[in-house]
N, C-alpha and C positions, 0 to 999 in steps of 0.2 A: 858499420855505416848502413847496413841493409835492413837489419833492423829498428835505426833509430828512424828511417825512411818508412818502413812497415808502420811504424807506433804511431808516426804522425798523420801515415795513411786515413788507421784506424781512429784516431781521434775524431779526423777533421768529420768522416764517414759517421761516424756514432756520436758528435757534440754539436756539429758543425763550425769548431773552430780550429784555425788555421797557426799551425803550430811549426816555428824550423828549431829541430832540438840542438842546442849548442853543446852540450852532455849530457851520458846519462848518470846517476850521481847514485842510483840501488838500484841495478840491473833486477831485474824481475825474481823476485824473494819473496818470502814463505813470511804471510804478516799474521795468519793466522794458521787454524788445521785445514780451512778449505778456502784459504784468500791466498791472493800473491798482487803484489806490490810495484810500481817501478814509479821511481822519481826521477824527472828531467829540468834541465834546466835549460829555459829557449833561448835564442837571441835578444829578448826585449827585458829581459831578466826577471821572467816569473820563473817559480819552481813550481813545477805541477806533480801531483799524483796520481798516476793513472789504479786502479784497484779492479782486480775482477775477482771470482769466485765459483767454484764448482755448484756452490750451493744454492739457497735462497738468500739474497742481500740484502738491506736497509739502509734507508739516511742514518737511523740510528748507529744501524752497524756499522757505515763506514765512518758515523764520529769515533768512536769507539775507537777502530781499527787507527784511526790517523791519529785520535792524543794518543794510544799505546806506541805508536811512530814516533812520538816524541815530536811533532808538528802542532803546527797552530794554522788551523784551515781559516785564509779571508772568504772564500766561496766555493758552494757545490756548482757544479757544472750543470744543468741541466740537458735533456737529450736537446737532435736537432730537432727544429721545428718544434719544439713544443717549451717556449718560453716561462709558462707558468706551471709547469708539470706537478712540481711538488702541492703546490696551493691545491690544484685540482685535484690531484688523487686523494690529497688529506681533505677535502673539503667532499669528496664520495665516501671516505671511508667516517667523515662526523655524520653525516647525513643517515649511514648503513645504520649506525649506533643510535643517533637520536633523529627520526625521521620525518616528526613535526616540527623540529627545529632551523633555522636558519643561522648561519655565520654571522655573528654579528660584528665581530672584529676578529683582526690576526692574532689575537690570545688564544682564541677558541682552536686555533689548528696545532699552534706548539707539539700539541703529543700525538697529533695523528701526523703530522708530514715525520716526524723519527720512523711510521709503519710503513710510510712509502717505498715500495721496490724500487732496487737503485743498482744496478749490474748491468754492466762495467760502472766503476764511478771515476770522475775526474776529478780533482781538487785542487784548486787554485790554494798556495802555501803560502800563510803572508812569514810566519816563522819557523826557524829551528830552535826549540828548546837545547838550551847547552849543549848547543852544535854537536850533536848529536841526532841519528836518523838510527831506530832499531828495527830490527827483523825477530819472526818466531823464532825461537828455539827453545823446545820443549825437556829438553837438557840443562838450561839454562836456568839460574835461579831467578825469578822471578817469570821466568817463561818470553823470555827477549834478552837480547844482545845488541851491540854495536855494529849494522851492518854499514853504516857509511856516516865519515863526520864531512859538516860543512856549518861553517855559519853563515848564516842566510837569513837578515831581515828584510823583510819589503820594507821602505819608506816612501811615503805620500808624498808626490811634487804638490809645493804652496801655489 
């Protein structure tokens, strides 16, 4: 219980959203060599993914990391206060690269917000692919295992 009080501490702290965890569904596991993982599931019945990393992280990384998860992400989290994070940083790092240039539509970021740092990340889960939720294991053929099953679709109120 101390910990699932901790996580939510840390979310609301670092997303600014206010999370009461109803379980947690992959206690904190190894999703890569330097990622580790915890999936919860709140009262209002989102499954979220929290991800952090020793290393340096990406949006790309953590798509990465979540379909290896076996998940189907509805949304990244962005940090607090900073609503459009992703746009902005991928909109500095098109600008670093071509610097006469201006944005002229959302196409043009596609492959720079993947470069945006992104540690800790949050993931709103809209699925579980074949209820199933995998963790690293470098032992493991394919390099992932089963560490928790759950089937778990969000559906849309009409």
């Amino acid at each position: 219980m101390h910990d699932e009080r901790a996580l939510a501490a840390l979310i609301d702290d670092q997303f600014g959203l206010t999370v009461e965890i109803q379980s947690v569904v992959l206690p904190m596991s190894d999703v890569s060599r330097t990622a580790q993982a915890t999936v919860v599931l709140d009262r209002t019945g989102e499954l979220l993914a929290y991800i952090t990393a020793r290393a340096i992280m990406t949006l790309g990384d953590v798509k990465r990391l979540v379909r290896r998860m076996g998940l189907r992400p509805e949304r990244f989290v962005p940090p607090k206060h900073q609503p459009n994070y992703f746009d902005d940083v991928a909109t500095e790092k098109f600008q670093a690269v071509f610097p006469g240039m201006n944005v002229t539509s959302p196409d043009d970021l596609i492959y720079y917000r993947t470069l945006v740092p992104y540690n800790p990340a949050l993931v709103v889960i809209s699925e579980v692919k074949r209820g199933e939720i995998y963790q690293f294991d470098p032992d493991a053929r394919g390099g992932y295992r089963v560490g928790a099953r759950l089937h778990y679709k969000r559906s849309e109120a009409i």
